[in-house]
N, C-alpha and C positions, 0 to 999 in steps of 0.2 A: 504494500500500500504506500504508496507514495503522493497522495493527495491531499495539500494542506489546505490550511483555511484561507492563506495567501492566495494561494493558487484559484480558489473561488472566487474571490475576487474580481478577477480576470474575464470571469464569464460574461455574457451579452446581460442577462437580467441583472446582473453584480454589480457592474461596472459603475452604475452611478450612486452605489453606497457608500458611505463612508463609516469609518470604524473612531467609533466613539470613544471607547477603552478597551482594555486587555489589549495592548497592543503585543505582548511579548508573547502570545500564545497565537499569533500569527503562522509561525512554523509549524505547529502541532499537527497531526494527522487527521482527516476525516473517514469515516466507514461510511455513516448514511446520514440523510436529514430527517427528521422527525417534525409535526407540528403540535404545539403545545397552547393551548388556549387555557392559560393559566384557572389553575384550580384553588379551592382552599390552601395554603399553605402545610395548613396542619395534615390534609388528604395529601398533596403531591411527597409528604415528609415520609409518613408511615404508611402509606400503600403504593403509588407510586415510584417512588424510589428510595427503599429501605436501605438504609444504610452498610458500609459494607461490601452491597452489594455494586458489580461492574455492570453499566448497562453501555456501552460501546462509545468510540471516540464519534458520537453522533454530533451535529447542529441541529439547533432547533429555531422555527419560525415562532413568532407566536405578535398578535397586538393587543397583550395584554387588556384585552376586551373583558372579561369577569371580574377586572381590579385594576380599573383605570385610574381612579384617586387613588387607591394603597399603596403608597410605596413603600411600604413598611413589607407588603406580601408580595409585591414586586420584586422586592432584595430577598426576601427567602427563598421564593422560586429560582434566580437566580443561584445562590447560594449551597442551594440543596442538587442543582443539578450538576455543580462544579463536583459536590464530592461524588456523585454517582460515574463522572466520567467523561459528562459533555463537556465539548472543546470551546463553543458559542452560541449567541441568539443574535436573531436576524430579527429586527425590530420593524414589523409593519405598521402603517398606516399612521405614523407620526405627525399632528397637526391637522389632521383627519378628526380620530376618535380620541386617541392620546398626546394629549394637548403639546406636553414636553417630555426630555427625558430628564427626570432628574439627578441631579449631580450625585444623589448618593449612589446612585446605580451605575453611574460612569468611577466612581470611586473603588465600588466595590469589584468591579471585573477588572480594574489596575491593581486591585491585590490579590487576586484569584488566579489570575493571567489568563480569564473565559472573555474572550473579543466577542464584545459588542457593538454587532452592525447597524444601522439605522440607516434601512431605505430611503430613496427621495422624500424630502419632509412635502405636509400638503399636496400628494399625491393620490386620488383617487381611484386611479386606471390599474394600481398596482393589482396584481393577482398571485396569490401564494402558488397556484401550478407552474408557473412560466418559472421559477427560480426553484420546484424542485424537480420537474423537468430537467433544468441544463446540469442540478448537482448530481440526479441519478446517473446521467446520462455519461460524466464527466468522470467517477467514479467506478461505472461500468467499464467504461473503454479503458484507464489505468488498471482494472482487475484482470482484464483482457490479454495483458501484453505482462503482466508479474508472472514468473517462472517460478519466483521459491518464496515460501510464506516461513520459513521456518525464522530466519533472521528478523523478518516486519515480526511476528507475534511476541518474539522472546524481546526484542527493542522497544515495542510500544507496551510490555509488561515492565517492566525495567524504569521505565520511569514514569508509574503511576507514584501516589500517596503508598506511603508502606503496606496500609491495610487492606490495599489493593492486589498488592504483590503476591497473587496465592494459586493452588492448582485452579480453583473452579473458574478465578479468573481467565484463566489461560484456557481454558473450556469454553466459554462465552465466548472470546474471542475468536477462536475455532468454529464455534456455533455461531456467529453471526457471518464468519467470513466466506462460507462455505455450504449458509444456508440449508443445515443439517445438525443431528442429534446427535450428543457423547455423553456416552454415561461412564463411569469408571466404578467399578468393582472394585471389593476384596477377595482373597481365595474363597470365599464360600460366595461368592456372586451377590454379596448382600452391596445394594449398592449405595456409595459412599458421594457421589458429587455428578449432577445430572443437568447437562444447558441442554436447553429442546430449543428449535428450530420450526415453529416459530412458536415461544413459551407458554402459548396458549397450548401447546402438545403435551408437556410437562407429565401432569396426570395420565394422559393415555399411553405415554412411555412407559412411565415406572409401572401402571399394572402392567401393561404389556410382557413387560422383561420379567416381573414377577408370578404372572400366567403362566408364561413356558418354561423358566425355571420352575415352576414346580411341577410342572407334566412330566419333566425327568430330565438327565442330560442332554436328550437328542432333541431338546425343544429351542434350543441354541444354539447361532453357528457353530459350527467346528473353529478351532484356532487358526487363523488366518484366511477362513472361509469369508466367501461374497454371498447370501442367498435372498431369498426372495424374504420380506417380511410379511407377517399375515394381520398385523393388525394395524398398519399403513398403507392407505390407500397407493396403488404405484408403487409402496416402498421395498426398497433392499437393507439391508444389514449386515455388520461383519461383525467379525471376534480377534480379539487382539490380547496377544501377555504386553505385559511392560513392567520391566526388571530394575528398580531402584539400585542406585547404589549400596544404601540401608534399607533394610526390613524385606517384607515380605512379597513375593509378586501382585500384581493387580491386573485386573483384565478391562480392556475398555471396549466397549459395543459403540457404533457406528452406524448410523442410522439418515436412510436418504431417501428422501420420496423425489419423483419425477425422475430425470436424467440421475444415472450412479455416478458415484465419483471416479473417478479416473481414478489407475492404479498410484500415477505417479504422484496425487495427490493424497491417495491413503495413506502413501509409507510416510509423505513430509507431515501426517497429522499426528500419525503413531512417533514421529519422533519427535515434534512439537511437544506432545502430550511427556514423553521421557523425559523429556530435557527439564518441562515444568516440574512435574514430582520430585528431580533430581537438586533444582537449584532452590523451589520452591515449597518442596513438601518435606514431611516429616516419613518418620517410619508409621507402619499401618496404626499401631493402637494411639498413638498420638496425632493424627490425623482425626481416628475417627472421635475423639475424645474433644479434640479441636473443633469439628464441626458440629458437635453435638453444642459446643456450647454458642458457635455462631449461630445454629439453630434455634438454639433457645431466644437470644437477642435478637434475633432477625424476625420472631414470632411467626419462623416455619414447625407448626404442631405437626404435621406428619414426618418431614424430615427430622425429626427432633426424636420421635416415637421407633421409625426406623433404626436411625442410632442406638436409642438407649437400648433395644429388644440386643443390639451386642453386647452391651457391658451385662445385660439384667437388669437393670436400674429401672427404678418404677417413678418415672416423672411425675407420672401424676402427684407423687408426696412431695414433690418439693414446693415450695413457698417463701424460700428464705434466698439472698442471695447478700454475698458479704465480696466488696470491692477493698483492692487496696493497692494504693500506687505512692510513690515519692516525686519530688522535682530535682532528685541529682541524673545524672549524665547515666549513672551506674545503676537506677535504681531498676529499671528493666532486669537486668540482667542478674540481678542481686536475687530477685522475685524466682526468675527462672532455675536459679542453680537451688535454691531454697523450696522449691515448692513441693516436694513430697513430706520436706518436714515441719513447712506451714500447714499444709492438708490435715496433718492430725488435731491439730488445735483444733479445728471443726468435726473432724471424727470424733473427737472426746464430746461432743454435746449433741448431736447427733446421729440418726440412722444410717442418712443415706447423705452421701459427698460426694461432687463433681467439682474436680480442680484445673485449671488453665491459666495461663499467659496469654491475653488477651491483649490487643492492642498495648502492651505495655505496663496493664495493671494485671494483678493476680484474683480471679474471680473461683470467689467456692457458694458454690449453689447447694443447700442444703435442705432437709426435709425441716418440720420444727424441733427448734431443740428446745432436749430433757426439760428444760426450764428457762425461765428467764437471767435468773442469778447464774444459771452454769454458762449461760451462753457468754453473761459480762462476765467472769472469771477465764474464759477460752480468750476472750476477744484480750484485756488485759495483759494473756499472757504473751499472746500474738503481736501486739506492738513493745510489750517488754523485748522478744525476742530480735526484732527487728530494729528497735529503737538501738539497739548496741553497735548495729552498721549504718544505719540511713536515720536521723533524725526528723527524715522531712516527710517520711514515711504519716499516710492519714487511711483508718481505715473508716468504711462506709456500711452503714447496716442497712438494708430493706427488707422487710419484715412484711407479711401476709398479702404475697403476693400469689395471684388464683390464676395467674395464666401467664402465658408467653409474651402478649401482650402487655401486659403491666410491668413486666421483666424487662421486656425492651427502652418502656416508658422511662422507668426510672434509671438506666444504664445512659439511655440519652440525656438525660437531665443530669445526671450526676457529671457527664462528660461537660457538658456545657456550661453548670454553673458550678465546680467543685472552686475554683481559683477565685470566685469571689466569695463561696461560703468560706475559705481561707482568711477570707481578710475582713469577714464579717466577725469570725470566731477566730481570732490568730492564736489564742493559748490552746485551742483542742487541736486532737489528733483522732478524734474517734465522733464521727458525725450518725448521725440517724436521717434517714431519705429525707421525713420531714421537715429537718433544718435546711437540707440543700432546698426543698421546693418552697422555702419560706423564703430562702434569700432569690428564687427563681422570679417570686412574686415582685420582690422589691423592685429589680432589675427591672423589671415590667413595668412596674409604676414610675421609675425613672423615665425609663421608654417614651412614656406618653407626652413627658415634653416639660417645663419649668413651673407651668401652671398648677398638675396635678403633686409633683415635687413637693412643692412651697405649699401646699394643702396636708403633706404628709407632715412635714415641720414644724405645722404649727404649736401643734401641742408643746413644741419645744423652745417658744419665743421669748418666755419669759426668762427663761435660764442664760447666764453670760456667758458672752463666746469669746472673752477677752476680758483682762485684769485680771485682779487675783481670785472673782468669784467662775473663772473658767474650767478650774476645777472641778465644779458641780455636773457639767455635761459630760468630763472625762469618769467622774466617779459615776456616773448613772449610767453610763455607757459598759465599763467594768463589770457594776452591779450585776447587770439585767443580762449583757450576752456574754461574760467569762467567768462572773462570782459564782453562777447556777441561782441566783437572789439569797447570796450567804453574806453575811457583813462581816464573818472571819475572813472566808476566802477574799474575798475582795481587799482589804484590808492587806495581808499577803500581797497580792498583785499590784497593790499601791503602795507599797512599802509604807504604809503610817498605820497608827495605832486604831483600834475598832470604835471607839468613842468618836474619832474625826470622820469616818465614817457613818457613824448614826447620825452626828450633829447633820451632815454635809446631807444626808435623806430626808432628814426632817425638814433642812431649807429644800430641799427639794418638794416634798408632798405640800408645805407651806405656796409654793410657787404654781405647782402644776394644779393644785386643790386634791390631788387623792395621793395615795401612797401608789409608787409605783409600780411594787409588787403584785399589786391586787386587780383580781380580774372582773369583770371584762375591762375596765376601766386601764389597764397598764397594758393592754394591748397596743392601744396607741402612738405610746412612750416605747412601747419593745420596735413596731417596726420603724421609728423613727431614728433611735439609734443609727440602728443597722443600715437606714438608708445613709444617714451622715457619715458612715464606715466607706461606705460603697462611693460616696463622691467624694470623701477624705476630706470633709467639714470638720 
């Protein structure tokens, strides 16, 4: 594949676009164009393009017609398809229906490096066919004239985001380039990473291969066999070993409706598919132990059910999931060589444990444990244990969680607001979901702009932000989100005696009219703090 975004450019519909931002991802490769007529944000986040997941070096049109004013869901759209893989958006009908574009959106694809194009502005002749016309057409004929895909696949894997860098991606990419199905086995044919062609097939694959697999051996090609397939309309099918360097062999099936693939192209798929396993895969049980937990995150429940029927594991009991990451260089790595004897901290309270290396943090997904007290005495012992290499180590509890879904929910949120629940709560090291999505909320209410801010503050007017009575907002800040509302603790953390403390609350309840502790009433006062944290008032 040798067709960039520059190169689009060039074409007769292109030609009089001009590129707004993301100029430096001008070079980047195109597969296809897509058109996107922006959705909810929160729908394009979690169904449309789940994180993790690769969905090809595509462009996308779109004129942001269902969020013309939003630009708040304008930049998420944006943002969310940058990590899924798209290279850009071709912005129609500017000055038309969408008045401008706004600067955060030219901002935001200069830090993304996703080029954004913008049609002739006040043009109404424009038509979305005529520009995916000339991209199909331009992308067809360079697939035309490519002899070896094995270089383009392993290069445009290579420099995705690291999370990206994995076998299945290397499968999608195969499955999109090739417009065909791969599924890759383990030795017992259970299958472990499956891109369908075109994804809508997904389901009719895996029963498929698990239909004839169970009729008996001869219900699957033979090893290196081409034959006919019976539950694809037109389709054929092959069978492949592919021999890691580590662990154990694996088999990939191959699957083609219409025209088969040429042979010279099965061998460059079978060794595409090697090379990934080999640079990017682990050995079998770490693999599937790996996707079991991408599974879980991704809130794929069948693949997820699949997996665990390997280990035995009865997902259905899990409900707990305990995260834990640092900010040194080393702390990944620290996780990794340490993880089967962090895994028992959570066996000791616990039934059932699933341990990984996830993007970096170490995630143990557990059933309920024994109790509440055993779990805080495991967790205790687990940042004791770690606290002697990594200081900056934080771990994360999420507690009564009933599905896949809610698992995903809170792993994205933890990801996105854990650095500022840091600096909301700088003396913990041990958070509960709740506090991340407390400070998820603040952030939010910052969001909304100086108006609703300066409403969140108020309750805090009376109190001095300057001279010696400044004190009082640092001591009530202490208080309420590091003391746990202890006037020992706090006292400790302010290095002065507990009486200067009670006095400094009492000007405080005297000023705000209630005591701050007291609920619902110190509600107010708690998230106000935390916002003054978060703008570093």
């Amino acid at each position: 594949m040798s067709v960039t975004v520059e190169d689009l450019l060039q074409l007769p519909s292109l030609r009089c676009a001009k590129v707004l931002g993301g100029r430096k991802g001008l070079s980047k490769f195109v597969s296809s164009i897509s058109v996107l007529e922006s959705v909810d944000p929160g729908i394009l986040i979690d169904e449309l393009f789940p994180q993790g997941d690769y969905f090809g070096s595509e462009i996308a049109i779109t004129g942001f017609m269902n969020i013309l004013e939003d630009v708040e869901g304008q930049c998420a759209n944006i943002r969310r398809m940058a990590e899924g893989g798209e290279v850009g958006l071709i912005l129609f009908y500017v000055g038309v229906y969408l008045a401008q574009v706004d600067r955060k959106l030219i901002d935001l694809a200069d830090e993304l490096d996703f080029v954004l194009i913008c049609m002739p502005e006040g043009e109404k002749t424009l038509r979305y066919s005529e520009v995916i016309s000339d991209v199909t057409d331009c992308i067809y004929r360079d697939r035309m004239k490519q002899e070896s895909i094995v270089t383009e696949i392993l290069e445009q894997v290579a420099v995705l985001p690291a999370h990206l860098r994995s076998v299945n991606t290397v499968l999608q990419m195969l499955s999109d380039r090739t417009a065909s199905c791969l599924v890759l086995c383990d030795s017992l044919l259970r299958i472990l990473n499956l891109a369908a062609w075109p994804r809508s097939l997904e389901n009719m694959v895996k029963q498929g291969i698990e239909r004839n697999h169970g009729s008996g051996e001869e219900g699957l090609p033979k090893e290196g066999e081409t034959c006919k397939c019976e539950f694809l309309p037109d389709g054929t099918w092959s069978h492949f070993k592919i021999h890691p360097e580590k662990g154990d062999a694996l088999e990939l099936l191959l699957l083609k409706e219409g025209t088969a693939l040429s042979k010279r192209m099965v061998e460059q798929m079978v060794d595409v598919v090697r090379l990934g396993v080999n640079i990017w895969g682990r050995q079998h049980s770490e693999v599937a132990v790996h996707e079991l937990v991408h599974a879980i995150l991704q809130d794929e429940p069948m693949k997820m059910r699949r997996l665990a029927d390997i280990f035995h594991i009865n997902v259905e009991k899990i409900n707990e999931m305990w995260m834990v990451c640092g900010e040194e260089s080393g702390s990944s790595a620290y996780l990794q060589k340490e993880l089967a004897s962090l895994r028992i901290f959570a066996a000791d309270c616990a039934d059932t444990v699933v341990a990984d290396i996830y993007e970096g943090k170490l995630l143990l997904f557990l059933s309920s444990p024994y109790s509440h007290k055993e779990a805080r005495q495991q967790i205790g012992g687990l940042l004791d244990q770690i606290h002697q290499d990594d200081g900056t180590m934080t771990l994360t509890r999420c507690s009564g969680l009933c599905s896949t879904k809610e698992v995903r929910k809170a792993y994205l949120c933890h990801q996105e607001y854990l650095t500022d629940t840091r600096k909301v709560f700088p003396e913990r090291k041990y958070f509960q979901i709740g506090e991340i999505r407390f400070v998820e909320g603040c952030r939010r209410l910052i969001s909304q702009g100086e108006e609703k801010t300066e409403q969140c503050l108020d309750c805090l007017k009376g109190l001095p932000r300057d001279g010696e009575e400044r004190s009082l907002l640092e001591t009530l800040s202490v208080y309420l989100l590091d003391g746990d509302s202890s006037v020992t603790e706090t006292a400790k953390l302010l290095y002065v005696h507990k009486n200067t403390v009670k006095y400094r609350l009492q000007r405080i309840a005297d000023i705000l009219g209630y005591r701050p502790d007291k609920l619902p009433e110190g509600i107010e006062a708690y998230r106000a703090v935390a916002v003054c944290r978060l703008l570093s008032v």
